[in-house]
C-alpha positions in Angstrom: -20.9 34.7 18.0 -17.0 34.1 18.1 -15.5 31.6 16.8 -13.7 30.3 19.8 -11.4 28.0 18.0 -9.7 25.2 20.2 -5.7 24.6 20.5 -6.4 21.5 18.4 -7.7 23.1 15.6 -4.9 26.5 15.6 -2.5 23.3 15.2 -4.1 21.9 12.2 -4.2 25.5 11.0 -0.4 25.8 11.2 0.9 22.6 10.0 -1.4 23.3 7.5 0.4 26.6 6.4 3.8 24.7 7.0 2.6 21.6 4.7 4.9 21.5 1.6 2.6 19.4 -0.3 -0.7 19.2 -1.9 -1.7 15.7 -0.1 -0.1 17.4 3.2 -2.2 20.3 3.2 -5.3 18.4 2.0 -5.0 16.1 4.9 -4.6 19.3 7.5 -7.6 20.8 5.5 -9.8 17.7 6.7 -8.1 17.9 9.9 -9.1 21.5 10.8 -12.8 20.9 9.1 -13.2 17.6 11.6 -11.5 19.2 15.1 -13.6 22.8 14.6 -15.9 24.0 17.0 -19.9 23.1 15.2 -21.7 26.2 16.2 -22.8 29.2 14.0 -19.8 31.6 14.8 -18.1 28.9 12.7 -20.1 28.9 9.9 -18.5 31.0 7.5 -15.1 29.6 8.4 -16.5 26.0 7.9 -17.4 26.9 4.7 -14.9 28.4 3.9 -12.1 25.8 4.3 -14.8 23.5 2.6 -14.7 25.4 -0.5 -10.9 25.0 0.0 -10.8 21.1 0.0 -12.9 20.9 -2.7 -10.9 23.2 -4.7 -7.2 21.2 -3.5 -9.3 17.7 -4.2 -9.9 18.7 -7.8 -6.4 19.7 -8.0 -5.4 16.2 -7.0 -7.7 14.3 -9.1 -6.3 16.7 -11.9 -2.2 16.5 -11.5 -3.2 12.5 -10.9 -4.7 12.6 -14.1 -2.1 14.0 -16.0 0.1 11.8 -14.5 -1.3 8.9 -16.1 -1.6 10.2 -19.5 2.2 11.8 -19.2 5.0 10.3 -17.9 5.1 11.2 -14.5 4.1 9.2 -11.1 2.7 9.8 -7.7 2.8 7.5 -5.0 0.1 7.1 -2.2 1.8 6.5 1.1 0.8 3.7 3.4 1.6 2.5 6.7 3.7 4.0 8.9 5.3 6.1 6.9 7.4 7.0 3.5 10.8 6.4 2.9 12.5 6.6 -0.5 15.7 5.2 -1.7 18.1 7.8 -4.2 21.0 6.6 -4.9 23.5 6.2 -8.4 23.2 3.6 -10.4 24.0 -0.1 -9.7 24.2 0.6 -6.1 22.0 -1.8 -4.7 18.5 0.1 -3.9 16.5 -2.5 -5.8 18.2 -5.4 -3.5 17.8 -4.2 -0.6 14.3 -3.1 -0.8 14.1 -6.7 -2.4 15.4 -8.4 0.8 13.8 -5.5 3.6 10.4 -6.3 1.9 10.4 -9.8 0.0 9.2 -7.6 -2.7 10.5 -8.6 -6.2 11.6 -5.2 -7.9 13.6 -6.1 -10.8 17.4 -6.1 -10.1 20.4 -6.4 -12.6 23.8 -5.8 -12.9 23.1 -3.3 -15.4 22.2 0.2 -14.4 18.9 2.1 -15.1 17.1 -1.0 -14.2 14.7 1.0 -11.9 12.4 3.6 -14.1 9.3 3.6 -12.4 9.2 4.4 -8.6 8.2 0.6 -6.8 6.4 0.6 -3.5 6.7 -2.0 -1.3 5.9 -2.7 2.6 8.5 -3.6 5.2 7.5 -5.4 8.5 9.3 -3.8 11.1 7.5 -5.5 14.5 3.9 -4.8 14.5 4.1 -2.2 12.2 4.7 -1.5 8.4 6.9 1.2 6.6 6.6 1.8 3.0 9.7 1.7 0.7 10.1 3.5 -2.8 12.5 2.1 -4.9 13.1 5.1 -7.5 15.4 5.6 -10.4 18.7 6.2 -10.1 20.7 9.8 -9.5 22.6 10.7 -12.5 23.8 13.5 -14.8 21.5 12.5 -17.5 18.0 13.9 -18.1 15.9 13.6 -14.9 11.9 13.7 -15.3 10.6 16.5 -12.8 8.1 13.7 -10.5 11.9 11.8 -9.7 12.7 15.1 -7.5 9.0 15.8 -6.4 7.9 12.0 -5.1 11.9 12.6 -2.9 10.0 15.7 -1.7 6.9 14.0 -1.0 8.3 11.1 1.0 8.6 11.0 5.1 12.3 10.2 4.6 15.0 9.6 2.4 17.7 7.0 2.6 20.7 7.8 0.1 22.2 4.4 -1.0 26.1 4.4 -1.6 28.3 1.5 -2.9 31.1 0.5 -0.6 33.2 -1.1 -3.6 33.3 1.8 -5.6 34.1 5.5 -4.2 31.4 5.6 -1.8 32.1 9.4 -1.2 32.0 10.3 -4.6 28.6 9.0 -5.0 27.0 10.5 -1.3 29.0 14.4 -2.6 27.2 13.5 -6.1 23.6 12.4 -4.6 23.8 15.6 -2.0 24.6 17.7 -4.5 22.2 16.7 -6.9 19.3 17.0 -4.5 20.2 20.5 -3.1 20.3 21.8 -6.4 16.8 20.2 -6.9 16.0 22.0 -3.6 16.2 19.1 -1.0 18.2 19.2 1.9 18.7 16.9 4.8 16.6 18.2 7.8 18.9 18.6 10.9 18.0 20.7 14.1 17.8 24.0 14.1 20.6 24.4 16.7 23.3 22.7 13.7 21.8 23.9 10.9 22.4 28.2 11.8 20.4 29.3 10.0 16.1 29.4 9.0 16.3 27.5 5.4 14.0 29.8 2.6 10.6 28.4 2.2 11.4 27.0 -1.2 13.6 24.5 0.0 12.8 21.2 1.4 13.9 19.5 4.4 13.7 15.9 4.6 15.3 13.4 7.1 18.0 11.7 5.5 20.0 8.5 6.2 23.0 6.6 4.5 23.3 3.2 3.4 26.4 1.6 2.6 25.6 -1.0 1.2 27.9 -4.3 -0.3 29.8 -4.4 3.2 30.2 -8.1 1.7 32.9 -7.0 -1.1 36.7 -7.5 0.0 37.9 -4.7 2.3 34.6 -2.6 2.8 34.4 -2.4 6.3 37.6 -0.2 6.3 36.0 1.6 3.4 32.8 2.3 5.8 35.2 3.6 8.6 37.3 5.9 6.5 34.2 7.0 4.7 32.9 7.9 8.2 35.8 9.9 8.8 35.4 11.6 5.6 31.6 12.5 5.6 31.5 16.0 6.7 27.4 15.8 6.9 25.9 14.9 10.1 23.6 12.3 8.7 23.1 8.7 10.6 25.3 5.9 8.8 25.2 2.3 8.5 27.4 -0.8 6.7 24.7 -3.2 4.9 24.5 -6.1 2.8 21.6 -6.9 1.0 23.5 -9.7 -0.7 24.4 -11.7 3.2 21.9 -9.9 5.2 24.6 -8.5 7.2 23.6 -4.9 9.0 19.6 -5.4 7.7 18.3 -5.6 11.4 20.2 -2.8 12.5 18.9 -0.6 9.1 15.4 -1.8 9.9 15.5 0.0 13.4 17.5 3.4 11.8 14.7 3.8 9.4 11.7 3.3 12.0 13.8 6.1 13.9 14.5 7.9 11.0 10.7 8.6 10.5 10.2 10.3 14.0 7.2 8.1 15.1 6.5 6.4 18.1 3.6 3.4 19.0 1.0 3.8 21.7 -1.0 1.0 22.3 -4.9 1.5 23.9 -5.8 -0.4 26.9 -9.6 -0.8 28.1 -10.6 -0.1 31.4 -11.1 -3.4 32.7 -9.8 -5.4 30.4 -6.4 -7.1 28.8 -4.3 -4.5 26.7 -4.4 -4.8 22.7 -0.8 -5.2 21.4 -1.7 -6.1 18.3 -2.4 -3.2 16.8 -0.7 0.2 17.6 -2.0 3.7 17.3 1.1 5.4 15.3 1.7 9.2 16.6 4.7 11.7 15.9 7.6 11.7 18.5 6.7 14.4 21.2 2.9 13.9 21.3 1.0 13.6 24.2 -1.7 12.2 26.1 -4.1 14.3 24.5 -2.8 13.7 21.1 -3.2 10.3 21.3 -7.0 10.7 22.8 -8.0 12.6 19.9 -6.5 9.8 17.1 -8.5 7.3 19.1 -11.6 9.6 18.5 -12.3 13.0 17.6 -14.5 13.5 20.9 -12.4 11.7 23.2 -10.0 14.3 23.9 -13.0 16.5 25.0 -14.1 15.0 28.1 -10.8 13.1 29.0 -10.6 13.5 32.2 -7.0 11.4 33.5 -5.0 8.4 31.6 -3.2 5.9 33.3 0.2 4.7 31.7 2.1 1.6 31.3 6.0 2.1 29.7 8.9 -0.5 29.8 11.1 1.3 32.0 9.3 3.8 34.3 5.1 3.3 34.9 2.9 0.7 35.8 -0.8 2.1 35.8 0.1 5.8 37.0 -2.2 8.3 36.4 -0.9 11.0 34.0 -2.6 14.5 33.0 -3.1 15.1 29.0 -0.2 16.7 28.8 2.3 13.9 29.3 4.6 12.9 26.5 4.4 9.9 25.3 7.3 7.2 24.4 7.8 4.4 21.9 5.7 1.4 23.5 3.3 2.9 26.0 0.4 1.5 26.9 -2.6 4.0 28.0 -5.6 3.8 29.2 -8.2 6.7 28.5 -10.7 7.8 31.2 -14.0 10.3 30.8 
C-alpha cells in the first residue's frame, strides 16, 4: 500500500532536515509522527521515525544530564519565543531585562556579574516572550553552552553601550559570534550568497542602550551612520525607560510571529488568548494548530482583520496577518 504522505507531513519532513538543533528536530520528529497518514503503507515509516525520537529523547535526557553534573546550561524555551541578550560587559543586559520583565537578575557596576544564563518572561500585550540574560562577550575563556544556548535561541539582541565606543563593542560582539559560527540571518536577496550548513543564522537586533548619559543620542545617530550591517537599531534606557516600548514591539517583530485569534461559529470571539503562528502561515496552518484533524475536513474560514475583512469567506490558503480573527468551518 503507498504511503501517500500529505503536504503537512513533507513539511515537517523538511524543517526537520533544516532543524539546527537537537530540541528542533525532536519537535519536527513529533510533528511528522502526529500529521502522518495511520494506515499500513505507513507502518514501517511510523516506526521508523519512532525509533528516531526515542533515540534523539535519550540524547536529550543525556546532554541534560551532563549539564548538571558539568558546567554547562540549557534553557527550555517558553512562550512566544526565545530571545537572548550578548553583549560586553557592563553594558546594561541585566537592566534591561530587569525593567522589560520586572525580573530581578542581579546587576552591578562591576562586570562579569552575569555567569549563568537567566530566563525571564516579558509581557508584550496578550502574549509573553522569553528573555535570556547570558554572560558577557569577551576575550577571556568562553565555556562552549555560552555560544550554543545563542544558537539555540529564536533571536538575538546584541546590547551596546552608548557612553563608551558603542561601535567598538557591536565590530567586537559580530566578530566574536561569526567566528563561533553565528551570523545574523538577512534575506537571501542581501546576503549573495547560500551560507555553509555549519553556520548559524539567527535574527539579530541592536540595542543601544544608556541613551540617558550626556550626548548619546548624537552617539546613536553617528553610530547609525557608521554600522555597515543591515541589522534593525534602537536608542534605549533601561535606567529612564526611555525607547522600552518601542524595543518591546522590535523584538515581537524580530521573532517573525504573528497572533490569530479563534472565533466560534455563533458565538463572541476569544481575545484573550491567541493561537501564535510563524509570519506567512495560512488558513490551513492555523486549522491544524487548533487541531490535528481540523485542517482535514475544513471546508471555508471567514476572517476578521483591522484594516481589510469583516466576516469574508477565505479558502485555506489565505495568509494570515498579525491580529486576525478566524472562524473555522467543516
Amino acid at each position: 500500500m503507498p504511503a501517500n504522505l500529505t503536504p503537512q507531513y513533507l513539511e515537517a519532513e523538511k524543517a526537520f532536515r533544516e532543524a539546527e538543533t537537537l530540541d528542533g528536530k525532536i519537535s519536527c520528529l513529533e510533528e511528522m509522527l502526529r500529521v502522518i497518514p495511520k494506515h499500513k503503507g505507513t507502518d514501517h515509516l511510523q516506526g521508523d521515525l519512532k525509533r528516531r525520537l526515542a533515540k534523539m529523547r535519550q540524547q536529550s535526557r543525556e546532554e541534560t544530564s551532563r549539564s548538571r553534573r558539568g558546567h554547562s546550561f540549557k534553557v527550555r524555551k517558553e512562550g512566544a519565543g526565545q530571545v537572548a541578550f550578548a553583549g560586553m560587559p557592563n553594558v546594561g543586559k541585566s537592566a534591561l531585562i530587569s525593567v522589560l520583565t520586572n525580573a530581578n537578575p542581579q546587576v552591578a557596576e562591576y562586570p562579569f556579574t552575569t555567569r549563568v544564563p537567566v530566563p525571564a518572561m516579558m509581557q508584550y500585550q496578550d502574549i509573553k516572550i522569553q528573555l535570556v540574560d547570558m554572560p558577557p562577550i569577551s576575550d577571556e575563556h568562553e565555556e562552549h553552552w555560552v555560544v550554543d544556548l545563542f544558537k539555540a535561541a529564536d533571536a538575538v539582541v546584541l546590547v551596546v553601550d552608548l557612553a563608551a565606543d558603542p561601535l567598538g563593542q557591536l565590530e567586537f560582539s559580530l566578530k566574536h559570534l561569526e567566528e563561533k559560527r553565528l551570523v545574523p540571518k538577512l534575506p537571501v536577496a542581501e546576503s549573495g550568497e547560500e551560507r555553509p550548513l555549519y553556520i548559524i543564522a539567527r535574527p539579530m537586533l541592536i540595542a543601544c542602550n544608556k541613551l540617558d548619559s550626556p550626548g548619546a543620542r548624537e552617539d546613536f545617530e553617528l553610530l547609525s551612520q557608521l554600522v555597515e550591517v543591515d541589522l534593525p537599531m534602537l536608542a534605549v534606557s533601561a535606567k529612564t525607560g526611555r525607547g522600552l516600548e518601542d524595543f518591546s514591539q522590535a523584538l515581537f517583530e524580530l521573532l517573525g510571529i504573528i497572533r490569530v485569534y479563534s472565533k466560534t461559529p455563533g458565538k463572541k470571539v476569544d481575545l484573550n488568548e491567541p493561537y501564535v503562528l510563524k509570519a506567512g502561515s495560512t488558513v490551513l496552518d492555523f486549522a491544524e494548530t487548533v487541531h490535528r484533524d481540523m485542517a482535514g475536513g475544513l471546508k471555508f474560514a471567514r476572517i476578521w482583520s483591522t484594516d481589510k475583512y469583516y466576516g469574508q469567506k477565505v479558502n485555506r490558503n489565505k495568509l494570515l496577518s498579525d491580529g486576525d480573527i478566524l472562524e473555522l468551518h467543516q
